[in-house]
C-alpha positions in Angstrom: -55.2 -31.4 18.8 -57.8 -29.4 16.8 -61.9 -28.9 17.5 -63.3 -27.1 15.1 -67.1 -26.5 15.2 -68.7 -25.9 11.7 -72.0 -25.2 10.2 -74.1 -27.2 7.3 -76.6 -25.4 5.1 -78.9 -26.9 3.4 -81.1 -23.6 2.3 -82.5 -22.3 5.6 -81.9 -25.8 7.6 -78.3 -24.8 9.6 -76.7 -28.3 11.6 -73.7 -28.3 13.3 -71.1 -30.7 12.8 -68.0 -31.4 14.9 -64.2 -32.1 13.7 -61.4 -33.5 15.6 -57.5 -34.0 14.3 -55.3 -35.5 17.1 -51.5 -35.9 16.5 -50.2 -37.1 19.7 -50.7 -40.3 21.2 -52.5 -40.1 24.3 -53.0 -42.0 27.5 -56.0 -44.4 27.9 -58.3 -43.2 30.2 -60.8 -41.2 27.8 -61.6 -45.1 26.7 -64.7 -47.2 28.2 -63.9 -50.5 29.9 -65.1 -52.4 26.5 -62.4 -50.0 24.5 -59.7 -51.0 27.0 -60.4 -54.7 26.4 -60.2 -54.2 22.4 -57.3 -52.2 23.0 -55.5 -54.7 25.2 -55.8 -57.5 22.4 -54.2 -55.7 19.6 -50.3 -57.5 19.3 -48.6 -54.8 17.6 -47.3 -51.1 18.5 -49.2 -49.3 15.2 -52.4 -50.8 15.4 -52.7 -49.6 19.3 -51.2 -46.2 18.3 -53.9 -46.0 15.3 -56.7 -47.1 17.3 -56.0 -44.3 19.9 -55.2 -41.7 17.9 -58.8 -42.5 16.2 -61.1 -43.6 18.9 -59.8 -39.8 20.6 -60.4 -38.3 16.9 -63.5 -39.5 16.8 -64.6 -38.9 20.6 -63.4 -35.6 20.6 -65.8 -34.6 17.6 -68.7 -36.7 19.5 -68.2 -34.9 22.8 -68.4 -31.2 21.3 -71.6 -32.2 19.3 -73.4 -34.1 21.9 -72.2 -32.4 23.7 -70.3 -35.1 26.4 -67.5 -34.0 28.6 -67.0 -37.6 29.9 -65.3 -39.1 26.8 -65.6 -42.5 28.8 -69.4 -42.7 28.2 -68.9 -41.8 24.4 -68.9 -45.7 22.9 -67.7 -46.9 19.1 -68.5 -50.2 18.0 -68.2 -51.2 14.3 -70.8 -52.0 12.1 -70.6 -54.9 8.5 -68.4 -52.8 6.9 -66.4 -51.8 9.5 -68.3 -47.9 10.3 -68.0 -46.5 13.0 -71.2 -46.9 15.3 -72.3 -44.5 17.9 -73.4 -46.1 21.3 -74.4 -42.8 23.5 -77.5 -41.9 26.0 -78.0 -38.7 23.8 -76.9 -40.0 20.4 -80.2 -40.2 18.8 -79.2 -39.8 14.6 -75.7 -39.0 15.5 -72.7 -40.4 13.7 -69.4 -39.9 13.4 -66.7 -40.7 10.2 -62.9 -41.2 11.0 -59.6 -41.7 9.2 -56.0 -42.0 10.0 -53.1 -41.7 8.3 -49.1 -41.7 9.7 -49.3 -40.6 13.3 -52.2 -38.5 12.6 -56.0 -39.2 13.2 -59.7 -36.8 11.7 -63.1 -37.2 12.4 -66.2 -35.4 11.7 -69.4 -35.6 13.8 -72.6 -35.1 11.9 -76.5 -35.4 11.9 -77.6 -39.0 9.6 -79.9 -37.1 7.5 -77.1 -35.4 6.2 -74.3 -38.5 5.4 -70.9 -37.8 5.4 -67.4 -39.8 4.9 -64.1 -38.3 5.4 -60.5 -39.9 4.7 -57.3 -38.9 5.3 -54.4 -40.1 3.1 -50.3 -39.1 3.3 -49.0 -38.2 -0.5 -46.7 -40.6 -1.9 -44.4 -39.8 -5.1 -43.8 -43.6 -5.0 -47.3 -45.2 -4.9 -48.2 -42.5 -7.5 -48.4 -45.0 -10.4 -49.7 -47.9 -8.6 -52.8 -45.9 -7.1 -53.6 -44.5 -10.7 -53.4 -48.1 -12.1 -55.7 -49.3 -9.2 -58.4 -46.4 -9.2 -60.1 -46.9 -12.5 -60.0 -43.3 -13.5 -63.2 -42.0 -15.2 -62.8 -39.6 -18.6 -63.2 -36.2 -16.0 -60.9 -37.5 -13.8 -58.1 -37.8 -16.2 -59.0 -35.2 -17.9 -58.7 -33.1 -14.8 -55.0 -35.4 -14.3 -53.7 -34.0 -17.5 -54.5 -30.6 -17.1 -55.3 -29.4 -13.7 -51.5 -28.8 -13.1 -51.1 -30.7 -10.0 -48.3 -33.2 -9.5 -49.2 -36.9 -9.6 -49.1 -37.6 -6.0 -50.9 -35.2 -5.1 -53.8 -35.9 -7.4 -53.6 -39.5 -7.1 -54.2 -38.7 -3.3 -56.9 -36.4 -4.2 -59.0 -39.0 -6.6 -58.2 -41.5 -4.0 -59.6 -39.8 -1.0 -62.5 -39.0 -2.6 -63.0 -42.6 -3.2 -62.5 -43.5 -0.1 -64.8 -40.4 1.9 -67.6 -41.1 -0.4 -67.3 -45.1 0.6 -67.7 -44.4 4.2 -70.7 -42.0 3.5 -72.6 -44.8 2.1 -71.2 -47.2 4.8 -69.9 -49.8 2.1 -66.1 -48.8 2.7 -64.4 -49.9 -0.4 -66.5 -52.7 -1.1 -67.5 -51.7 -4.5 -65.1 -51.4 -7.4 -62.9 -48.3 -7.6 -63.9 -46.8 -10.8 -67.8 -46.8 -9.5 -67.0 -44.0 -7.1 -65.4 -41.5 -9.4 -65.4 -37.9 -9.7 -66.6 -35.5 -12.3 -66.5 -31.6 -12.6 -63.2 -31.4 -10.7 -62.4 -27.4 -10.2 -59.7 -25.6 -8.3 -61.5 -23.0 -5.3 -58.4 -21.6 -4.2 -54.6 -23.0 -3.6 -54.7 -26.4 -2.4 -58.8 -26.9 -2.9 -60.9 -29.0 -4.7 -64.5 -29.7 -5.0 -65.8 -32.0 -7.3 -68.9 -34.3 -7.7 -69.7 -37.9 -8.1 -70.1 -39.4 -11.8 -72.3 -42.5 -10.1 -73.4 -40.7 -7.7 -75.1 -37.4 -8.4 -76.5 -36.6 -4.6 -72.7 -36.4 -2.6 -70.4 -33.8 -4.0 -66.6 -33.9 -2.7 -64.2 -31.5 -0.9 -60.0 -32.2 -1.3 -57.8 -29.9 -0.1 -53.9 -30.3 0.5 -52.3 -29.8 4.0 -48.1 -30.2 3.4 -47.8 -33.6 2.9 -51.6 -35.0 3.6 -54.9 -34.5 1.8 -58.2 -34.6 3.2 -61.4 -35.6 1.4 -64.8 -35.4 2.9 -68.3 -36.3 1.0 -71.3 -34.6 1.8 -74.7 -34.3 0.2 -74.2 -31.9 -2.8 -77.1 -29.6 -1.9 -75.6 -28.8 1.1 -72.7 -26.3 1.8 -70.3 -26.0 4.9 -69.6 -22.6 6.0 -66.0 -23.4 6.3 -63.8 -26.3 5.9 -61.9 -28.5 8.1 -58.5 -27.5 9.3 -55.7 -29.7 10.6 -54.0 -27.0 12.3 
């Protein structure tokens, strides 16, 4: 499990933001008697290992921001498009995005004037063509495809990702066709990094970077910076 405390800029404004990975499946007393119910009525093995492995994810970031020690009295409910809602004595504007992805769960804790979406996806040689067929790929993105000298997994993962990060900062999920939430200026910062921004969406900028066999995405407003980025390890 990792809790890594970071700080937004936005030029003399400094917020803190919390982010949580969890890889092992815990035990279910950080949950509130409501979670235990919802817990209880999921049938199959996965879906209670995934809602775990989030709802810890997500409280974990939520406790060190709040901050909470009690994990019990940190709530999530779900809102139309299935975001994550924040039901706290001291939540005030907080929020909180989350994402899962093969035994491993991230979420970020962050201030609503400053919206933010984060997905985690596991690279797949297989899927590879299928995503790319599905995404809608703007000019810049394939431009970036052809010559940013990254394999196709991993930049299929990359493009999708940011899709998916910049659908839960808006809180429509993927509710809106692919191709509408596209990147442009795609550059490498370092091995494994990638920040681009939004073709239709000119305020949210994106962060990609590659960790082994994962990549994780995370959309933030592109006048602000973060003085580091999140780590799974």
């Amino acid at each position: 499990m990792t809790v890594q405390t970071l700080v937004l800029r936005h030029g003399r404004i400094e917020q803190r933001v919390c982010f949580a990975a969890v890889d092992a499946v815990p035990s279910e007393e950080f949950l509130s008697g409501s979670e235990k119910e919802q817990l209880a009525g999921y049938k199959f093995a996965a879906k209670k290992k995934d809602f775990l492995l989030g709802r810890l994810a997500a409280k974990r970031a939520l406790g060190a921001l709040l901050p909470e020690p009690d994990l019990r009295r940190i709530e999530i409910g779900a809102g139309d498009h299935g975001e994550p809602l924040v039901r706290h004595p001291q939540a005030g504007s907080t929020e909180v995005t989350l994402s899962h992805s093969h035994g491993v769960a991230v979420a970020l804790a962050y201030a609503a004037a400053y919206p933010m979406g984060i997905d985690l996806e596991t690279i797949s040689a297989v899927s590879a063509g299928t995503i790319i067929g599905e995404l809608g790929t703007s000019a810049p993105e394939q431009a970036w495809l052809a010559a940013a000298g990254v394999d196709d997994a991993t930049a299929c993962c990359v493009l999708w990702t940011a899709r998916e990060a910049l659908g839960k900062a808006l809180k429509v999920g993927l509710n809106r066709p692919l191709g509408e939430l596209a990147l442009t200026d795609i550059r490498a910062v370092g091995e494994g990094n990638w920040v681009g921004r939004y073709l239709n969406y000119p305020q949210c900028q994106c962060l990609s970077q590659a960790h082994g066999d994962r990549v994780l995405s995370l959309a933030m407003p592109v006048e602000a910076e973060l003085g580091a980025w999140p780590r799974l390890k």
